[in-house]
Legacy VTK file of the C-alpha trace (Angstrom):
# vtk DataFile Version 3.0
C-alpha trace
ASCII
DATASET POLYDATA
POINTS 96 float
-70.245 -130.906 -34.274
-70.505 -133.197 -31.224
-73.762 -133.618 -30.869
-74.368 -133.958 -34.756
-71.311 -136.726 -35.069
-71.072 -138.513 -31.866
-73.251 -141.242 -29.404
-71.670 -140.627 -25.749
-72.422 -142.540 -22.784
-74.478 -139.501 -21.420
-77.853 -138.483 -20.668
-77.488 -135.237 -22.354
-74.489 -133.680 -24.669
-73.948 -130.621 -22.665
-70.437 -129.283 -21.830
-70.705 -130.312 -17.868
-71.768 -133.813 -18.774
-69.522 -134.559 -21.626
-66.587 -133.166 -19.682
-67.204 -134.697 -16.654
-67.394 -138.184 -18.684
-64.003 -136.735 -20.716
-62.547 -136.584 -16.987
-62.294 -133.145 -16.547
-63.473 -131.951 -13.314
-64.024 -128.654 -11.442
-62.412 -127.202 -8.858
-65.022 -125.955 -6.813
-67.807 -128.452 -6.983
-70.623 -126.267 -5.075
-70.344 -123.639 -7.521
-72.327 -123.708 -11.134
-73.583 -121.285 -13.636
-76.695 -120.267 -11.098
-74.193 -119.936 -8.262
-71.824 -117.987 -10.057
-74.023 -115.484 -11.164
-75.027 -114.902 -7.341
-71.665 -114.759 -6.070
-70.831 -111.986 -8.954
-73.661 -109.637 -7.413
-72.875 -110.455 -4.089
-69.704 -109.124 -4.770
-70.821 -106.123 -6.747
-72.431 -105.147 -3.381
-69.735 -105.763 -1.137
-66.444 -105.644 -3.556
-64.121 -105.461 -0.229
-66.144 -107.985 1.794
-66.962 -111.148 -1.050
-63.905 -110.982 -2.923
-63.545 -114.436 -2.037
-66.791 -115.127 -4.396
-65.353 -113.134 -7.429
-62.523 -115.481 -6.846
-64.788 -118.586 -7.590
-66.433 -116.965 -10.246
-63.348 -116.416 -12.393
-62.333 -120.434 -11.306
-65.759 -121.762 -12.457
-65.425 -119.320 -15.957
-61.590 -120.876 -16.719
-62.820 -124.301 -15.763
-65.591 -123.827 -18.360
-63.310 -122.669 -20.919
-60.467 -125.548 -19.885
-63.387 -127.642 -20.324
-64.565 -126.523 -23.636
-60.902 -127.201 -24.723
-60.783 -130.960 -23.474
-64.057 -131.284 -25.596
-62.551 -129.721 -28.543
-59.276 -131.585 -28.217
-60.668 -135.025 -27.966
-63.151 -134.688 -31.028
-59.674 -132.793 -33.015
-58.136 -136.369 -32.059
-60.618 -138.572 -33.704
-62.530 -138.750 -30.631
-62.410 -142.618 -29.450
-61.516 -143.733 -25.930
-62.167 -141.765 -23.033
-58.372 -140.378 -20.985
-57.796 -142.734 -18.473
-58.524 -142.036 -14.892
-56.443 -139.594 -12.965
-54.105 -140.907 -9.949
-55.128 -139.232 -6.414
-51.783 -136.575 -7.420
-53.749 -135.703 -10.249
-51.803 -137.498 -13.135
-53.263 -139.746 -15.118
-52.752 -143.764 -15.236
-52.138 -145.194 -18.947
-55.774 -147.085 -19.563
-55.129 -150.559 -20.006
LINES 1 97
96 0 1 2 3 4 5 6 7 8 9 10 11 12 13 14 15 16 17 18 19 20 21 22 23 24 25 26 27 28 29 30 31 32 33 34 35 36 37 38 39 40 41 42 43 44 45 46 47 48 49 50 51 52 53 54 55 56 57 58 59 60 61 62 63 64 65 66 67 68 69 70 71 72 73 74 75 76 77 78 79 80 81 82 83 84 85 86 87 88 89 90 91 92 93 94 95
């Protein structure tokens, strides 16, 4: 539906792009699809030793799916502007 209905300031229309220009952001910004997949079989060999990695593996899949919902949300609301910038405390300002 996005990328049938809507122009966006992006150079392409997938979900990190369009989030990131929707504001969302996430947490762990060394870690992408690539990455996670690496981290998930380094901790299938070493369960005891990388759970640290399966740890940023589950962050990166809810951050895709929080994403996917702040995508989803906007175009349910008409699409339009763009939320405002977040505050350094992580709230965001009113636009304007």
């Amino acid at each position: 539906v996005l990328t049938a209905s809507w122009t966006l300031p992006t150079r392409g229309h997938g979900l990190k792009e369009v989030a990131r220009w929707l504001r969302f952001s996430w947490r762990h910004k060394d870690v992408d699809a690539g990455t996670s997949i690496v981290y998930y079989l380094r901790y299938v060999e070493d369960p005891q030793g990388c759970a640290d990695l399966l740890d940023r593996v589950v962050d990166y899949n809810e951050d895709d799916v929080r994403a996917t919902a702040v995508a989803y949300d906007w175009l349910a609301n008409g699409g339009g502007k763009r939320p405002p910038p977040k505050r350094a405390g992580g709230r965001r300002r009113r636009a304007g």
